[in-house]
Phi, psi and omega in degrees: 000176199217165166299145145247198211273148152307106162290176181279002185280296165342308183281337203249011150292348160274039144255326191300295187299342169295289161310328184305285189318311182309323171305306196286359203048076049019298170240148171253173180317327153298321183288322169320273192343319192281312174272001171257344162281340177288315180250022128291343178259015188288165201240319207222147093037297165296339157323297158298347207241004167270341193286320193248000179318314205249008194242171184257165175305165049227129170255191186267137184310327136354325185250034186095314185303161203235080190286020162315164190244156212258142182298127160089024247242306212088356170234153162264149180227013196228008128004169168255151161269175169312318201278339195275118187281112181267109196266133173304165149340158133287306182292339159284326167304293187263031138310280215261355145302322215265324187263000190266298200305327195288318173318293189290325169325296208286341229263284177023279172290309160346277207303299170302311161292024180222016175228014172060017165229115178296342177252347152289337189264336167305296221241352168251331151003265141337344171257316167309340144307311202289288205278044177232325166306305188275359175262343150283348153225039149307310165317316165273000000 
């Protein structure tokens, strides 16, 4: 029976588990490099498995493999990573757009009316909301 083909979801959970090794030393950096170009261009399933031959688990599931973590490894491997990009609320992001912006709207208006010219917070008003948005949620 023959492989069937690799997704690209496949390849790029074998790049992971790959860098996971790399991290652990295991590889050094020219050897990474080397097997992580075999497992973008791997096609099949046999492809990966010369890649993953000489490491201990965890390999990638496409080979059989478990990413569970191996008793006594020293790694965690069900760990949270590093990389996940951590986001706010949405309600806490326009929270603190709606008070930043509201700060600056006001401090605006404060200032120039508190420097008599009233007819500057008319014609800057609007431009002053417009930079007050965006730089709050620049900010978030």
């Amino acid at each position: 029976m023959t492989d069937l083909r690799l997704s690209d979801a496949e390849r790029a959970e074998a790049a992971q588990v790959l860098a996971d090794h790399h991290v652990a030393g295991r590889l050094d950096v020219e050897e990474h490099e080397e097997r992580l170009a075999r497992v973008w261009a791997a096609r099949y399933a046999a492809d990966l498995r010369p890649v993953f031959d000489d490491l201990p688990a965890p390999h990638p599931v496409a080979i059989g493999g478990s990413l569970e973590r191996r008793a006594g490894d020293g790694v965690d491997w069900n760990a949270p990573r590093h990389d996940v990009v951590r986001r706010r609320p949405p309600g806490q992001v326009a929270r603190r757009t709606w008070t930043v912006g509201l700060g600056v709207v006001l401090l605006t208006v404060f200032g120039l009316t508190a420097v008599g010219e009233v007819g500057a917070v008319l014609v800057l008003l609007p431009l002053a909301v417009v930079f007050a948005f965006l730089f709050a949620r620049r900010m978030s």
